[in-house]
N, C-alpha and C positions, 0 to 999 in steps of 0.2 A: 206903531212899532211892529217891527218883522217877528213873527212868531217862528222862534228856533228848534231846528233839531236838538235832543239831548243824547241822543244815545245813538252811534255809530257802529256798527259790527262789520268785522272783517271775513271774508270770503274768499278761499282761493279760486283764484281766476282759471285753475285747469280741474275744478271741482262743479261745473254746470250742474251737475242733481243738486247742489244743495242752494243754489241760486234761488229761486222759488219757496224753499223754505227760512233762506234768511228773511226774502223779503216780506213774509209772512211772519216774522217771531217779535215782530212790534217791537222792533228800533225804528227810529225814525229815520235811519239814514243807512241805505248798506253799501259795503266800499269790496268791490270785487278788486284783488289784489293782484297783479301780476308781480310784483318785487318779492319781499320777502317770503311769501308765503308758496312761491312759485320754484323750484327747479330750473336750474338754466337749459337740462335738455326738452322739458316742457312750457318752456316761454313762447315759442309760437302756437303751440296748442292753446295755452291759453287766452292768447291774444283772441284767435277766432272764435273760441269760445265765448268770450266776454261780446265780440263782437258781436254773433249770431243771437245771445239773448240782449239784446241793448237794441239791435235791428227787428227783434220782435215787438217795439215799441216800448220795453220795461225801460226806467228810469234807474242810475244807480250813479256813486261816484266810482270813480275808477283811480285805482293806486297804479301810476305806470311807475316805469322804472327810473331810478334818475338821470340825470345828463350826463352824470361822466361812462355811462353803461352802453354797448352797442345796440341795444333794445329800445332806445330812449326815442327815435327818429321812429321807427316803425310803427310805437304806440302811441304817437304823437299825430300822426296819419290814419290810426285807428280811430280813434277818436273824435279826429274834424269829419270823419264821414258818419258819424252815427249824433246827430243832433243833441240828443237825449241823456249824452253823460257830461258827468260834471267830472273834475280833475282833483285829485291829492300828487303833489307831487314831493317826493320823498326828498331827503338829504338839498332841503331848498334854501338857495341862496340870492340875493337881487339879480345875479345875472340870467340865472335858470330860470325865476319868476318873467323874466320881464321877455324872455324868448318864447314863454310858454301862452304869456297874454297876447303878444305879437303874434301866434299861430294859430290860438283860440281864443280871437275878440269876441266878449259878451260871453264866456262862457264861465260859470260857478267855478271857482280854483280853490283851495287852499292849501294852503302852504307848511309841510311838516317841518317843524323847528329842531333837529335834532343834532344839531352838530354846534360843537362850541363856536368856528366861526360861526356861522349863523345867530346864535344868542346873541354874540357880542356885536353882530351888524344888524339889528333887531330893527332898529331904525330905519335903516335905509331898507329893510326886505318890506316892513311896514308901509314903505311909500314907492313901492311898485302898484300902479293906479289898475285896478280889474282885481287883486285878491279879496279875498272875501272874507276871508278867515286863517287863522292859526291855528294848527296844532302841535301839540307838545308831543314829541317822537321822547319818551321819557328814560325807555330800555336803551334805545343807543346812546341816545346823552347821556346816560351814566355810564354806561360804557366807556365811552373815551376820557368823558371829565377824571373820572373815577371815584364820583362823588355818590356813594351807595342812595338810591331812591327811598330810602327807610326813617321813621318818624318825621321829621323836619327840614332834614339836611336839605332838598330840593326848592324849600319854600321861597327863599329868596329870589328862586331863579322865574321860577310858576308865576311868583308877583310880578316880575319886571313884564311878563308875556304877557300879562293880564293888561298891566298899565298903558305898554305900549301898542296894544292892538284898542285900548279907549282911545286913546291920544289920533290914534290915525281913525277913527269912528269906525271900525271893525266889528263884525259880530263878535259877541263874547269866544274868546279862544276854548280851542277841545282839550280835553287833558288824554294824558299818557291811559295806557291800556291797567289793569290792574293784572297781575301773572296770574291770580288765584281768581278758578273759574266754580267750584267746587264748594265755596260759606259766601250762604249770601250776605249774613252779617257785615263779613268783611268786607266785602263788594260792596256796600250802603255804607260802608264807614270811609271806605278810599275817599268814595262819590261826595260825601257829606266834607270830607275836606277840601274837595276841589272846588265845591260850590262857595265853600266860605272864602277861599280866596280870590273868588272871583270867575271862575270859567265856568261856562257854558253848556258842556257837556264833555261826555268820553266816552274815549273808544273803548269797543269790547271787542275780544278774542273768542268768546262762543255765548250761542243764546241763552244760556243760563245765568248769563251775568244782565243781561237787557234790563228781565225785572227790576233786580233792585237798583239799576243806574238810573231809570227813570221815577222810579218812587222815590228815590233821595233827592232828586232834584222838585221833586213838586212840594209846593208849599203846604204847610199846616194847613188843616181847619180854622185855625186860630191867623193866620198870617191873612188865610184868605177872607175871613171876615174882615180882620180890621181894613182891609183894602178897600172892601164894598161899602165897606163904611165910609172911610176919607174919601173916594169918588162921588159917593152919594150927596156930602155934605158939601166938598166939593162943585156941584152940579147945582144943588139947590142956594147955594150963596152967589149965582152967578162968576165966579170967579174969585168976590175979595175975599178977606181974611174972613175964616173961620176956626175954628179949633174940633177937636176930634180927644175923645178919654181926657179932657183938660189941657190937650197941646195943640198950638197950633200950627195949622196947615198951612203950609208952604207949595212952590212949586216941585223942590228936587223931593217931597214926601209924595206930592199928588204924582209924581214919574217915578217912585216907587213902588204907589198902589198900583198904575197900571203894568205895570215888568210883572208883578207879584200875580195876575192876573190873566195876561197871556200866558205866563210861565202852569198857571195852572191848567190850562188849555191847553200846555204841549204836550202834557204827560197822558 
């Protein structure tokens, strides 16, 4: 099993000083942004900029702009010339996915979910062959739904992105950013929802949110014992039935322990 990033920080793409410090603040994944976080009069500033650190060998994903935008071609050109970035591509739908694999075959994509079409064409953006992953664009989706992201109201939608990125054998989807940068509590409680419904990880909007997205996502003391356990007994039954605290071990429990296990290894 692929040992996944949990935690995503975003970066403005015409902010180069702090490039080196994201990639330093222990996320596992940092996404230098040209879209939202970028100005239209400094979209080609940042473009080179992203460019020039990506050409110094650093690794990062990069947020270009989306399709319908006149910036979409340029940083799309950006991109095939620097090996070493991976792609989030905003406001994504199967035709933009599948123009975007078509320009950068074999290159790490995923796909931001944030428009109602989108959800509702879940399926088919799911079965453009080269993405890699989902994420949940959470702030504009509620925006246009008008479905406020607050206690519950989004879960039904989070589930369906969850299910249909297993169904297409996707890494576990990203969730939406959390607004509050400032209580880590709170930040470990978003995270703590997101993991029970299923994803993968999430995005963050500044380093202070890193910590606790990646402590929420790692398993207990307790979680990661009984893993080593069920592997262990596992291992020494050769494969058949055995049991574990009085229960027995299965395959989809032994593909538990191990998820439970890398998972503790990614944080």
């Amino acid at each position: 099993m692929k040992k996944i990033s949990r935690s995503f920080l975003f970066v403005p793409g015409d902010r180069p000083e702090r490039f080196a410090k994201a990639a330093a603040s222990g996320a596992h994944d940092i996404i230098l942004d040209l879209e939202d976080a970028v100005s239209i009069d400094a979209k080609p500033r940042a473009r080179e900029a992203v460019r020039e650190w990506l050409g110094q060998g650093n690794s990062a994903l990069v947020r270009i702009n989306s399709a319908a935008t006149p910036w979409f071609d340029e940083d799309l050109k950006m991109i095939a010339a620097v090996p070493n970035a991976a792609v989030m591509l905003p406001k994504a739908d199967e035709r933009s996915l599948a123009h975007v694999v078509s320009q950068l075959p074999g290159r790490r994509i995923v796909a931001l979910i944030e428009t109602v079409a989108a959800y509702l064409d879940l399926k088919a953006v799911c079965a453009v062959a080269g993405v890699e992953q989902l994420a949940f664009g959470s702030v504009d989706f509620s925006t246009e739904s008008g479905i406020a992201d607050e206690d519950h109201a989004l879960d039904a939608v989070r589930t369906q992105i969850v299910l249909e990125s297993v169904r297409a054998g996707m890494l576990p989807p990203i969730d939406g950013v959390s607004v509050n940068f400032s209580d880590a509590a709170l930040i470990a409680q978003d995270t703590l929802r997101s993991r029970q419904l299923g994803f993968g990880a999430k995005l963050c909007i500044h380093p202070a949110q890193v910590a606790p997205v990646n402590g929420a996502f790692a398993p207990s003391a307790a979680e990661i014992d009984w893993a080593q356990r069920v592997l262990a007994a596992f291992e020494a039954s050769g494969g058949a039935a055995t049991a574990v605290d009085g229960k027995m071990i299965d395959k989809p429990l032994v593909d538990k322990a191990r998820r439970i296990i890398i998972a503790a290894a990614s944080v």
